[in-house]
NUBA-317297 format. One record per residue (C-alpha): residue in three letters; x, y, z. Coordinates in pm, whole numbers, plus 50000, padded with zeros to 5 digits. Example, Ala and Ser with C-alpha at 12.3 -4.5 7.8 and 13.67 -1.06 7.14 Angstrom:
! NUBA-317297
ALA512304955050780 SER513674989450714 
! end
This chain:
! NUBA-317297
UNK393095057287669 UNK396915052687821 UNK397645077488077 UNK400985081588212 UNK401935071688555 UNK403965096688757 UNK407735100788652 UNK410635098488809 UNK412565124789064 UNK413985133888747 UNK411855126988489 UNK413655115588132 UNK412775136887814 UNK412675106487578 UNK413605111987183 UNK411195116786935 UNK411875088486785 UNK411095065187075 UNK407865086687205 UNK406115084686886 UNK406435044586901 UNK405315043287214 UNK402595061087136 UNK401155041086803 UNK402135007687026 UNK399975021987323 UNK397085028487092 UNK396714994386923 UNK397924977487291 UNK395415000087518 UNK397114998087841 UNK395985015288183 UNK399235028388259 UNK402625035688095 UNK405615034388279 UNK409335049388166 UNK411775025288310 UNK414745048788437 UNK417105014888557 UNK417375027588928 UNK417495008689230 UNK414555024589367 UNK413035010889066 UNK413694981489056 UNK412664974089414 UNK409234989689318 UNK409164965489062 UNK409814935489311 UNK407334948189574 UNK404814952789289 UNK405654913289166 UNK405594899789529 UNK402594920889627 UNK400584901689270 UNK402124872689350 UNK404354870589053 UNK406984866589302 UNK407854847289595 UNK410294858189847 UNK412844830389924 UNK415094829290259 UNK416734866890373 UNK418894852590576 UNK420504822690367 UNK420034845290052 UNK419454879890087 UNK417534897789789 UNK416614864489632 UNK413164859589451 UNK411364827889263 UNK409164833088987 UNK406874803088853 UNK406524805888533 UNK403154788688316 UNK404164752588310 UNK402934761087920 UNK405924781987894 UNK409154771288060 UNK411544774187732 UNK412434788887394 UNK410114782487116 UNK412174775886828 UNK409484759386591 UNK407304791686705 UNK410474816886619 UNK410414836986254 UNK412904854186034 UNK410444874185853 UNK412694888285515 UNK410984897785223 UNK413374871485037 UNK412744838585218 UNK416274826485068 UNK417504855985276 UNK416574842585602 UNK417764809685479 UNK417174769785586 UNK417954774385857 UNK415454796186052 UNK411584795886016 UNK410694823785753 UNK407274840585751 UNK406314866685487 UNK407034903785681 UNK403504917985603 UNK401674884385694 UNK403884885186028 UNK403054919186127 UNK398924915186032 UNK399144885286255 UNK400984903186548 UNK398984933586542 UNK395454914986564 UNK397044894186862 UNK398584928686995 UNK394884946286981 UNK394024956187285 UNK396174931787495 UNK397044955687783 UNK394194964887890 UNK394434962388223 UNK397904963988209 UNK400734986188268 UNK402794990587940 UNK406504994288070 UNK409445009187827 UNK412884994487874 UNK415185018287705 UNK418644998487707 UNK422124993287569 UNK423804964187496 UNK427684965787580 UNK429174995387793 UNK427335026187776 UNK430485048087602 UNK431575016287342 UNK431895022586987 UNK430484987986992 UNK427444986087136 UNK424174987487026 UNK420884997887224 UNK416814988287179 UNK414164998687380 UNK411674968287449 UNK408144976487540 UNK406354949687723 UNK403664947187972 UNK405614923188180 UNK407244936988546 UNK409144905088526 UNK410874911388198 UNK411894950288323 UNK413414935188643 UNK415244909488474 UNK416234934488199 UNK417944960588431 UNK419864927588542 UNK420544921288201 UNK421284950988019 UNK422504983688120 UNK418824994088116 UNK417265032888151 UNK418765067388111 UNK421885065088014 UNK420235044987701 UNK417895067087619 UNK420195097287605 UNK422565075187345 UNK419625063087207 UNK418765104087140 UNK421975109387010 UNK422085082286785 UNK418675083886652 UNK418715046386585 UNK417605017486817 UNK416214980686791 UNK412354982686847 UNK410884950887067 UNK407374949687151 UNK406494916787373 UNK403394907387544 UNK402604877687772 UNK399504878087624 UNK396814850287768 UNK400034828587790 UNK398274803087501 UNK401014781587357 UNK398924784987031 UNK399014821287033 UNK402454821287038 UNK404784836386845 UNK408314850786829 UNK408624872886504 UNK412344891286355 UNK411934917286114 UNK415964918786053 UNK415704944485759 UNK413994971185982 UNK415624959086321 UNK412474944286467 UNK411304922186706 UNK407244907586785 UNK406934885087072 UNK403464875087202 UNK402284848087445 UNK405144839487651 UNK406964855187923 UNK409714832587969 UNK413394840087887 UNK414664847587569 UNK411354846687401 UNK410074876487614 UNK413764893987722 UNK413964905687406 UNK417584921687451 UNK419364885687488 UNK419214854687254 UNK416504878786988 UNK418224912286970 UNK421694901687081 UNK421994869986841 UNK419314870086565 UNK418754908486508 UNK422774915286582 UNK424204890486379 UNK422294907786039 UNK422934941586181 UNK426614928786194 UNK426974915885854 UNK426024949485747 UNK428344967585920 UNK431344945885912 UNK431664932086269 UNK430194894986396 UNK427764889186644 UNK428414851586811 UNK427184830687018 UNK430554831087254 UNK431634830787635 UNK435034852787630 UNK437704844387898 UNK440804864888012 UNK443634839688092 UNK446084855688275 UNK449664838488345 UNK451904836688670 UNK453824865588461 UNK451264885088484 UNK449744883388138 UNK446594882788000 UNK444914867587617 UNK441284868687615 UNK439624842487433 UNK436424836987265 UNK434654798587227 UNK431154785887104 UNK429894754187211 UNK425964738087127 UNK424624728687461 UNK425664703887722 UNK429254713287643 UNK430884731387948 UNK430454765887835 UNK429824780288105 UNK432114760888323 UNK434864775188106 UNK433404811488151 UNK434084810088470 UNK436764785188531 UNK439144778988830 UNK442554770188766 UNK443794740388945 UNK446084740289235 UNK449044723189013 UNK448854752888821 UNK449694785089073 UNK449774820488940 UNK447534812388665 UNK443954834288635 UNK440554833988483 UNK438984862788429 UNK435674863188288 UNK434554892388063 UNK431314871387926 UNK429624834887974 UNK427194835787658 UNK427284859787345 UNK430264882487176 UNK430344910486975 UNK433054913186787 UNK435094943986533 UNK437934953886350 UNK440004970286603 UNK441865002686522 UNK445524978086557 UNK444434955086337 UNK443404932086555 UNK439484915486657 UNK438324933286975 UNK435314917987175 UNK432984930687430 UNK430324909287606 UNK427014929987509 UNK425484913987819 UNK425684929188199 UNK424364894588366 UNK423434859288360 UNK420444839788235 UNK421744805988337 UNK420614769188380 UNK420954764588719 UNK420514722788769 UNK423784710488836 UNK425234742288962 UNK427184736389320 UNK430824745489473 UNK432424716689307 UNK431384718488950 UNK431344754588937 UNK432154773589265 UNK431654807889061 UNK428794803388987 UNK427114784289314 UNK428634818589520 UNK427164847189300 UNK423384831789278 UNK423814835889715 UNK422334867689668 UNK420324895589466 UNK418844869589222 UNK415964860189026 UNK415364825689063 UNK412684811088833 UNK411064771988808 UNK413514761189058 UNK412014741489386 UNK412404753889767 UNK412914739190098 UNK410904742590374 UNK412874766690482 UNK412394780790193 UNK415674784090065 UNK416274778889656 UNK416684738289528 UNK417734722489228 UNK418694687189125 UNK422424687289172 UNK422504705989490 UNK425084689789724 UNK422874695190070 UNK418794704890133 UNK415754688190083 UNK413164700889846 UNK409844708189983 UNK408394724389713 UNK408314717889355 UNK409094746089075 UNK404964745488968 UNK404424748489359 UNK403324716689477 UNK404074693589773 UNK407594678689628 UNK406704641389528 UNK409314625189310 UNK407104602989092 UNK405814637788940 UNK408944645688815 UNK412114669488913 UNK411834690689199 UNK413344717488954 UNK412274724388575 UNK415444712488395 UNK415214742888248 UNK415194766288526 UNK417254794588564 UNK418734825488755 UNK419154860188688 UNK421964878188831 UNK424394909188780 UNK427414899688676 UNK429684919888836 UNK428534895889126 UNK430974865088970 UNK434004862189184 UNK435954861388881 UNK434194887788697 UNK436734911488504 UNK436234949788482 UNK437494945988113 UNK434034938688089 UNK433024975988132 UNK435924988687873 UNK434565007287590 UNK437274996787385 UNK436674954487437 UNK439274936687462 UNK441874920087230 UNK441394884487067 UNK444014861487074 UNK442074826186958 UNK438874816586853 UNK437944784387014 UNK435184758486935 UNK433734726887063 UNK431824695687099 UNK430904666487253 UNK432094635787031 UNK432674601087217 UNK435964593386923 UNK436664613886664 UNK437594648386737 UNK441244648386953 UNK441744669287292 UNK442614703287100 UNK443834707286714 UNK444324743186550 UNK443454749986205 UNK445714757685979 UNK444304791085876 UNK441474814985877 UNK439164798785589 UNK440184766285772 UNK438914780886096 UNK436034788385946 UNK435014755185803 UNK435984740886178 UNK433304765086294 UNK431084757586009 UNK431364721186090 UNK430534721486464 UNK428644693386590 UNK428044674386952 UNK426554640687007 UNK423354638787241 UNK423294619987541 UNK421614590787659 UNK419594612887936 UNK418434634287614 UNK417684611687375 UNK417364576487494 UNK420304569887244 UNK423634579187265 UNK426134588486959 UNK423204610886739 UNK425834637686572 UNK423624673686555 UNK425344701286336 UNK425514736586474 UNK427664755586337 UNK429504781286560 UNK426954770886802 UNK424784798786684 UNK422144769686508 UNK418904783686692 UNK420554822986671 UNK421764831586308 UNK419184861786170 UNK420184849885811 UNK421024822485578 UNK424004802185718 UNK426074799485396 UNK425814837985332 UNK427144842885743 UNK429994817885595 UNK431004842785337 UNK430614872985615 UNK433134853685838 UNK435674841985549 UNK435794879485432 UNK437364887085767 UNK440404877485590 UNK440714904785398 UNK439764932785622 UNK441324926885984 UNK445234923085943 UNK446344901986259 UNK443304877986284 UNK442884854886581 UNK444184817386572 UNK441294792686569 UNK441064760186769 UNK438554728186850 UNK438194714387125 UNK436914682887305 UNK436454674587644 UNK434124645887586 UNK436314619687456 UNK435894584087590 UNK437444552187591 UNK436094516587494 UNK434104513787808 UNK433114548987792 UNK435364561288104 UNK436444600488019 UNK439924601387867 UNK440534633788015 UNK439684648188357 UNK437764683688230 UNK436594709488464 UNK439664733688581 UNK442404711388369 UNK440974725888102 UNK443224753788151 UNK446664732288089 UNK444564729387696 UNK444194765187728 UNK447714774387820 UNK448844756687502 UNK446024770087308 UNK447934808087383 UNK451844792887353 UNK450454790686964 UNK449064825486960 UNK452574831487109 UNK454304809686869 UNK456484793187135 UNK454194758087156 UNK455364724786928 UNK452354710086714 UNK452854685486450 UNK450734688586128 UNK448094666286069 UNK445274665185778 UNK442854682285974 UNK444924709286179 UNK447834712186425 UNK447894691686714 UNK450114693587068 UNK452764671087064 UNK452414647887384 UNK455684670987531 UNK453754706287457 UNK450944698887672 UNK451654706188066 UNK450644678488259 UNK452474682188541 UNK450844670888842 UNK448064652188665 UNK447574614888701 UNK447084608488328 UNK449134577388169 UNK451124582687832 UNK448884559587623 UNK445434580687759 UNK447204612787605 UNK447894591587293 UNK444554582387217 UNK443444620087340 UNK445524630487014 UNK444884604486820 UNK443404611486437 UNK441864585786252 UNK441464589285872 UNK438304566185797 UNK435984579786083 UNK437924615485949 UNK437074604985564 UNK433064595885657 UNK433154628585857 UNK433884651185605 UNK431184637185392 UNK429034642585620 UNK430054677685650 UNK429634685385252 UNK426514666985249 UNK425694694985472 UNK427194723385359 UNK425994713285014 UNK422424720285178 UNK422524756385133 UNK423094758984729 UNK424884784784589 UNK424924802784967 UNK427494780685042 UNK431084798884991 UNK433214785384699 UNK435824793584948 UNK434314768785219 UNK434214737184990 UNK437834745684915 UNK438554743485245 UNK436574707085275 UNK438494692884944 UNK441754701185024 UNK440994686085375 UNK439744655185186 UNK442744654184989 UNK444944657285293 UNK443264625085427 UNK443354608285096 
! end
């Protein structure tokens, strides 16, 4: 039988609501202990004494990085499980093509015989939690239960966990439920499960990431995003950036990219020095909520209080942010460690690795020193350029949607769309081209529309129609914008330099919010004239900017049916509205 473990100082007087669950979970679960996570400090260094004391965690260098920890993770389990992750409607055309569906009532008989008894042993922790600022209109809270003390630490990282959640969660009466257990760790007793239609979420067998912190990628994205379309705002898959100019003003913007695309990079960019006075502030690197402000404009706030990021690659010169605000107070997990034992990862510009991520003498011919897929956990009010807009209940103002890819030729520098239902067949039609490193073949063109392909909770062409009928209920709608770094020339040499001259895109990207930059009109959008864009103090030729802009109608033409074929793969989901869009593209190409 569960017995509770001694409170807090001030012990919490959960709801009802959330006691009651607790309770039937704790029956079919059978745990030793049950813990209320309050979201102190005090807490969570219990919780890393507990996790070094097990062995769970390993304590890396005090002095070179103070309050840093490495957890190994199952070398079973070092990723998300999409072909293991459900949308469990009782309509499967509801949860569309494009996710996994599994009948609700065969999802929950197989989750509760795999749930039986699985904590025994075990301490069953509840996470009570918000997602966005505590006071927002706009946020949303869950309360995860999980027998996992590295899911609670990473989720007071994560989340503005404890509390202050449960008392909103009280006065609301309504929260997401997510019940997660690492299980025996069996990759075939593995499952992620979303029950959208009673804001759900089943996860058993894993304890990495966003298949066991059930707040980020499963709550945030999948649960949000139907939770959304019910209540008229958008849940995205979106970094959102304050760029402030040398007059002192500041448009926040909001961009989706697939993977591999310098998202996070532009989260946290750095302007360059030919560009003084400019600022980036970043209010989020990874997901957006977005609503109908009370001005008629799209307000956003980042739902998100840290970072689950990739860290391979990550140093001072290809994002300086980022390498300073993992120095300290950060969960590390699969990355290697010096013998000093100091954090490593391929793309680290000094150390040695000793150690690899599975713990083993470092030998090279077994691999990466680092799990490609490692990652670190960290506050993010520890980002130099973190922005305490990112705390305002009220979000923050929209100016311009932006998307991207990676595409070698066809997609220019920047174009804008010409409109909102244009935007949203730019979105719609997202793609990026894997690499050579990824796929042994370079050039392979994967749709993901608004980079939310693993992440939509529902059919795509119904979340079409949700964003197209944005139209008719916000009045002063952002702008919306592609973009490509990635474009090469014939011997494959980037065209344009990336990293912080990104910005001089971005500056013209807000002169047409402002409607002071030139664009000509082309068939598939607005594009900079070679004068609008500021390229003062950049070494870049006028023929490289040429072919930067440059729009070709046959690769255009072959695109587009490429596009329809796969719009067209949705049926009558697909908006009439969004194959508009496409013909009258087509026609403009013609």
């Amino acid at each position: 039988m569960a017995t509770a473990m001694p409170r807090p100082a001030t012990p919490m007087t959960p709801p009802k609501v959330v006691s009651d669950w607790v309770d039937h979970v704790a029956k079919i679960t059978r745990p030793d202990r049950i813990h209320w996570c309050d979201g102190s400090e005090q807490e969570y260094q219990g919780l890393v004494r507990r996790m070094l004391a097990s062995g769970d965690l390993v304590e890396l260098n005090q002095q070179t990085h103070p309050g840093c920890y490495l957890h190994r993770s199952n070398p079973t389990d070092v990723a998300r499980v999409e072909h293991l992750t459900f949308v469990c409607t009782h309509h499967s055309h509801d949860a569309g093509p494009n996710n996994n569906w599994m009948d609700p009532v065969d999802a929950k008989r197989l989750m509760t015989d795999l749930f039986r008894g699985c904590m025994k042993g075990r301490t069953l922790y509840v996470v009570p939690y918000c997602m966005g600022p505590i006071d927002s209109p706009y946020s949303r809270c869950g309360v995860e239960i999980t027998d996992s003390a590295y899911v609670a630490a990473n989720m007071k990282l994560m989340t503005r966990m404890g509390r202050a959640a449960l008392e909103r969660i009280g006065r609301e009466g309504r929260f997401v439920k997510g019940l997660h257990s690492t299980g025996e760790l069996d990759p075939d007793r593995r499952f992620i499960m979303h029950f959208p239609e009673e804001l759900t979420i089943m996860s058993y067998g894993s304890g990495y990431g966003g298949n066991a912190l059930l707040g980020k990628k499963c709550h945030a994205l999948r649960i949000a995003s139907w939770q959304a379309r019910d209540e008229g705002w958008m849940a995205e898959h979106m970094l959102i950036v304050g760029i402030e100019n040398p007059r002192g003003e500041t448009h926040y913007i909001a961009a989706a990219f697939p993977s591999a695309c310098g998202k996070t990079n532009l989260a946290m960019l750095i302007p360059p020095a030919s560009m003084p006075g400019w600022k980036v502030w970043t209010v989020g690197d990874d997901i957006a909520w977005l609503q109908p402000g009370p001005d008629g404009r799209l307000y956003a706030i980042n739902p998100e209080a840290g970072y689950f990021g990739v860290v391979p690659g990550t140093n001072a010169h290809t994002n300086r942010h980022a390498h300073e605000m993992i120095s300290g107070d950060t969960i590390f997990t699969n990355v290697a460690v010096t013998a000093d034992n100091q954090p490593w990862w391929e793309g680290l510009e000094d150390g040695i690795p000793a150690v690899d991520w599975q713990g083993r003498p470092y030998d090279a011919s077994k691999g990466p020193a680092a799990h490609p897929n490692s990652r670190f956990t960290v506050s993010a009010k520890q980002n130099p350029s973190y922005s305490p807009k990112a705390d305002a209940p009220e979000g923050v103002p929209i100016s311009a949607v932006v998307f991207g890819g990676r595409r070698r030729e066809l997609a220019p520098l920047v174009y804008q769309a010409r409109n909102w239902a244009h935007g949203v067949l730019v979105g719609a039609s997202v793609a990026s081209e894997t690499t050579a490193a990824a796929t042994g073949k370079v050039g392979v063109v994967r749709r993901d529309p608004m980079a939310m392909k693993p992440f939509c909770g529902y059919n795509y062409g119904d979340y079409w129609a949700h964003w197209l009928s944005f139209a008719g209920k916000v009045e002063h709608l952002p702008k919306i914008f592609h973009v490509n770094w990635f474009r090469r020339d014939a011997d494959g040499r980037f065209l344009w330099p990336g990293f912080g001259e990104n910005l001089r895109v971005l500056e013209w990207i807000i002169g047409r919010c402002e409607g002071r930059a030139q664009a000509i009109e082309t068939p598939i959008g607005f594009l900079p004239t070679a004068e609008a864009l500021n390229l003062d103090g950049l070494d870049i030729d006028p023929a490289t900017v040429r072919e930067l802009l440059a729009v070709r109608p046959e690769p255009w033409r072959k695109e587009l049916a490429d596009i329809e074929e796969y719009i067209d793969s949705f049926d009558e989901r697909t908006p009439r509205d969004l194959k508009a869009e496409l013909a009258d593209v087509k026609r403009r190409l013609a």
